[in-house]
N, C-alpha and C positions, 0 to 999 in steps of 0.2 A: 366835346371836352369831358362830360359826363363820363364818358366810355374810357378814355384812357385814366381817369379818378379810380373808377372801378379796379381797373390793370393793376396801377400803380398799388392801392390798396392789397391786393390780392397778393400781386411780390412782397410785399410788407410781410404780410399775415403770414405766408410758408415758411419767409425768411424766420422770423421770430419762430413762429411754432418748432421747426426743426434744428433752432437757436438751443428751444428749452427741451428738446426731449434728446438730442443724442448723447448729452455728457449721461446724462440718466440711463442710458441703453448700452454706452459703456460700461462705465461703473455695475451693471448688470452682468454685463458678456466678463467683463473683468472677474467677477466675482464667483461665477458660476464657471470658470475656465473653459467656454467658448470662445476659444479663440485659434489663430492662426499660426500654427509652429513654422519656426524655420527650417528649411532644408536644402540637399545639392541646389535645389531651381529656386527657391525662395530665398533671398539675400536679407531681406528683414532681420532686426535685432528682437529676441525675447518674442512671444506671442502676443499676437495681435486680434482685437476684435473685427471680426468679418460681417458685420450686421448693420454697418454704416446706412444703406440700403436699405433699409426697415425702414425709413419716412416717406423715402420720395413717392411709392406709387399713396399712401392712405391720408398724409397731407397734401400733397394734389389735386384729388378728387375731391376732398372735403372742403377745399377752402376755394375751390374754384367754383362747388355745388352752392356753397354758401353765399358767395359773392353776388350769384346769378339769382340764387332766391330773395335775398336782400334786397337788389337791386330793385328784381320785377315787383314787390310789396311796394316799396318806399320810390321808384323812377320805374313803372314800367318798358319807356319808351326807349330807355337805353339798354333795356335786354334784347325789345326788338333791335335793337343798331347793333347789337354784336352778332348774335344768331338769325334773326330773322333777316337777314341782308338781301337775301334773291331765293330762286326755288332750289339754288345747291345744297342748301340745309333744309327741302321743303321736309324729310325725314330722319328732323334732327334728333329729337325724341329717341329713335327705334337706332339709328346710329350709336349715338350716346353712348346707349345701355349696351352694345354689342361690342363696342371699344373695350367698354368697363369691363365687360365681361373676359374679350380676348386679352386685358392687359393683367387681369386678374389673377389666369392660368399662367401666364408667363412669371406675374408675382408670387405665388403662391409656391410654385417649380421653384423659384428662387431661392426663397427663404428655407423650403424643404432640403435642398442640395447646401447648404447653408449650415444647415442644422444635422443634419442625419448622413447626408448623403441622397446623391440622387444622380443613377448611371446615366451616360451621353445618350443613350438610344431613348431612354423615355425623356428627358428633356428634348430632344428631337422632335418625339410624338405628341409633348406638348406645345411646342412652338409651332409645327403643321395644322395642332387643331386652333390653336390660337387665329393662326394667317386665314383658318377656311371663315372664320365668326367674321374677323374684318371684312373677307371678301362680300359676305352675306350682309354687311350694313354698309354696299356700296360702296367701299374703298377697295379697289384694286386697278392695276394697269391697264385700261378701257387704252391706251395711248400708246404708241415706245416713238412717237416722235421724229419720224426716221431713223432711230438706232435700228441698224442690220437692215436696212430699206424699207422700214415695217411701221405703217401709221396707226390705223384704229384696228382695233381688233377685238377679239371673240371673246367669250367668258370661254371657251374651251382650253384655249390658250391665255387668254389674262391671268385667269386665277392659279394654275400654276406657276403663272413666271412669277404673281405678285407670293405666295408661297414660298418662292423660291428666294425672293428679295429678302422678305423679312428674315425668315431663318438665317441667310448669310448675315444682313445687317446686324442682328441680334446678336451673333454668334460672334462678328468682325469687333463689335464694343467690349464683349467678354473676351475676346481672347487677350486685348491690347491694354489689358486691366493687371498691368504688370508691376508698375512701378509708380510711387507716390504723384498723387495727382493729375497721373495722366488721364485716363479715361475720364474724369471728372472734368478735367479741362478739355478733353476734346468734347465731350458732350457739353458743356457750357455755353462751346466757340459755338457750336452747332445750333444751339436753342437762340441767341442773338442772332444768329442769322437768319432762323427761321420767324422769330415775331420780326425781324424787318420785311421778309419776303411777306408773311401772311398781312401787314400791315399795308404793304404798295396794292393787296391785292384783296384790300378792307374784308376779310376773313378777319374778325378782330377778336371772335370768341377761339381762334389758335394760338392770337396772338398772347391773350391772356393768361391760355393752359402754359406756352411754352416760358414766357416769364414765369409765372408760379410756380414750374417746374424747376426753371432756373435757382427762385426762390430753396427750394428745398436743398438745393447740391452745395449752394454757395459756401453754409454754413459746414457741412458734411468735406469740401475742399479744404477747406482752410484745416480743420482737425487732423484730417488724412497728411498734408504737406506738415504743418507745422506742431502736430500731437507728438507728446512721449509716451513712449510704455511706463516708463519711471512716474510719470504722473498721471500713468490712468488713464490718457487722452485722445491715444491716437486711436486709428480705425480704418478697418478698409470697407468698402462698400458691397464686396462677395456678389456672388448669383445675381443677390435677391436687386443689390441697384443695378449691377452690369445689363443683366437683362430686362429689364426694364427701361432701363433708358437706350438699351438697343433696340427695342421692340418698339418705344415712342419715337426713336427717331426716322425707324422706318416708314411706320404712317405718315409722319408729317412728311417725310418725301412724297407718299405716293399721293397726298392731299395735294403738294404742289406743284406735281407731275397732274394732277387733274386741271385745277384751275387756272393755271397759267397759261395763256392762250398766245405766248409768244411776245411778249410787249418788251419795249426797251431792245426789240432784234434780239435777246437771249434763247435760246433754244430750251424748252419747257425741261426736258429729262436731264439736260445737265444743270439747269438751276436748283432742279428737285435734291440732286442726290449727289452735289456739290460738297456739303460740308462730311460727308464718308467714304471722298472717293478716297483717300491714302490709307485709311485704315481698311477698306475693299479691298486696296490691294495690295496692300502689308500682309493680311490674310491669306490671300491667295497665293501669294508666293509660296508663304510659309508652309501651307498646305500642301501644295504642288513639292514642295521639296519633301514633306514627310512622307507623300504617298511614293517619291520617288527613289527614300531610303526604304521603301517596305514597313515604314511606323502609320498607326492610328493616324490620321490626320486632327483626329482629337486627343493624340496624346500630347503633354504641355512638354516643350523644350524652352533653348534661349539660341531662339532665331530669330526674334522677330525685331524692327529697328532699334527698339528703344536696346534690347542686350547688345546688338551688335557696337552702338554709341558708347553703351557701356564698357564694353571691351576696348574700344579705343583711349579710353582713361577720363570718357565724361562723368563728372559728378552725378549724381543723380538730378539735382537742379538744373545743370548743364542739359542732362540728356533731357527732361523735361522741356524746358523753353526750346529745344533745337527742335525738337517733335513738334510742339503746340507752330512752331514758328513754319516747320515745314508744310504741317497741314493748313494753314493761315495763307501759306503762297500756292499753294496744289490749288484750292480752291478758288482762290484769285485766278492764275492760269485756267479754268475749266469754264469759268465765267466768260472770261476774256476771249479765251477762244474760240467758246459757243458764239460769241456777235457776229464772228465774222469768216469760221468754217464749219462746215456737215459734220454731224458728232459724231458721225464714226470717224472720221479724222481727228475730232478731239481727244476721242479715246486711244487710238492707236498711239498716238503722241504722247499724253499724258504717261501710257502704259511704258510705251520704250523710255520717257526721261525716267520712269522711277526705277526701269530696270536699270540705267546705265546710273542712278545714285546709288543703288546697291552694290553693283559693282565693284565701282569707286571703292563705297566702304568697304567691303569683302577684302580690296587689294591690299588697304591701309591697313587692316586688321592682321593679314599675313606678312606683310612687311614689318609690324613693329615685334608681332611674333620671332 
């Protein structure tokens, strides 16, 4: 009981903290004209603050550092129940620090591209050096579960593929950071899903980060959907939260692509990385279609669902809950299907329904044209 007091406390504490510093962090980016112009690809009214993102990764760390020190002074026993659980954290310590560190680079990159600028290639070179510190504090794909026939496997081979996850994940959260509220609601959906999975599978010190993470977004949501430029309010969360919460959301996959050992019949790699399969592959399309007009694949267009929706004459709220709602059912489907076929079967499936949804739209799109 102790331990979810802890949790619950902990949400409390981000919520508030990032309650009282973003009107402040506005009112700042406002003042100082850091902010977000309109253009042909950006449909926003008036410039906007891009610095939303400034809380999540330093009240995180801080009030989840806090909780845990607290705790072990005044309850030791319930810090052992959160991290001391078995020998999966026996180098929880040396983890920790090498998390902090990889999500640090990733924040840091953020707020710099934020602020000044900062070109694709070196945010690239940041995000690989990030992926290698994770791999080095024991997080990486030791697993793939049978995806492509392929069980336990090598650090020669892990640590690239897990390299290769994060930078897409990272990269798949930033790209789909297009339109009020999305990304914040899809990484929200994300983080509930993950303290229920860390909680089934009493990892409970994930469970805590990913609520307090929670904590931090909720208030930064609400400003982003229902903020004015007129009153100084609104905000977008830029680099600095995009990636960040794409880089946490990757761990926590590859955390429960480790410890799931198959329970409930779910198959361990699609419970992990369930809640990013549609923005995985909203990316990929998108991708796949830039490299195949001869563009950057890092250059921004309006390809990706949420413009497409938009084009069809969804409001922006519209196109939002039809996104949150779509990836709400992908996930459900990937769940569902892991009980009871071989994930490469899940995947192929998954992959061709979201091809024949695009379709669909693409047709609707030229037809009302």
């Amino acid at each position: 009981m102790k331990v979810y007091v802890a949790i619950v406390i902990s949400f409390v504490l981000s919520l508030l903290l990032s309650q009282l510093l973003l009107p402040r962090i506005a009112s700042f980016a406002y003042a100082k004209g850091i902010l977000d112009k309109p253009n042909s690809r950006k449909i926003h009214e008036g410039g906007v603050p891009r610095l939303g993102g400034l809380t999540f990764f330093p009240i995180s760390v801080f009030v989840a550092s806090m909780v845990l020190a607290l705790g072990y002074v005044l309850v030791p026993a319930y810090v052992n129940r959160i991290i001391f659980y078995d020998d999966f954290l026996k180098d929880h310590a040396m983890r920790f620090v090498l998390w902090t560190a990889s999500a640090l680079i990733v924040y840091v990159t953020g707020v710099s591209d934020d602020l000044v600028g900062v070109r694709y290639r070196n945010k690239f070179v940041a995000q690989v050096a990030a992926g290698v510190l994770l791999c080095a504090s024991g997080i990486w794909l030791k697993n793939l579960h049978g995806l492509f026939g392929l069980e336990e496997i090598s650090p020669w081979l892990g640590w690239p593929l897990t390299i290769f996850a994060i930078v897409f994940i990272t990269n798949a959260i930033n790209f789909i950071d297009g339109l009020d509220g999305l990304a914040s609601g899809v990484c929200g959906t994300a983080l509930v899903y993950y303290a229920v999975v860390f909680s089934l599978l009493n990892r409970m010190g994930y469970t805590l980060m990913s609520l307090t993470v929670l904590g931090t977004l909720l208030p930064f949501m609400y400003q982003n959907v229902h903020g004015s430029v007129e009153r100084r309010t609104k905000m977008f969360m830029g680099d600095t939260g995009s990636l960040f919460l794409g880089f946490l959301l990757a761990t926590f996959g590859l955390v429960v692509n480790l410890a799931w050992s198959g329970q409930l019949g779910v198959n361990s790699f699609a419970l992990a990385f369930a809640p990013v399969v549609l923005v995985c592959y909203d990316v990929l399309r998108v991708v796949l279609r830039r490299l195949k007009n001869h563009k950057s694949p890092f250059r921004p267009d309006r390809s990706h669902i949420h413009h497409k929706l938009l084009s069809l004459g969804y409001s922006g709220r519209g196109t939002l809950g039809m996104v949150l709602l779509l990836n709400a059912a992908f996930m459900a489907v990937v769940i569902v299907l892991a009980m009871w076929m071989n994930i490469n079967v899940v995947l192929v499936l998954t992959l061709a329904l979201w091809i024949l949804y695009n379709s669909w739209i693409s047709k609707r799109i030229k037809k009302n044209r």
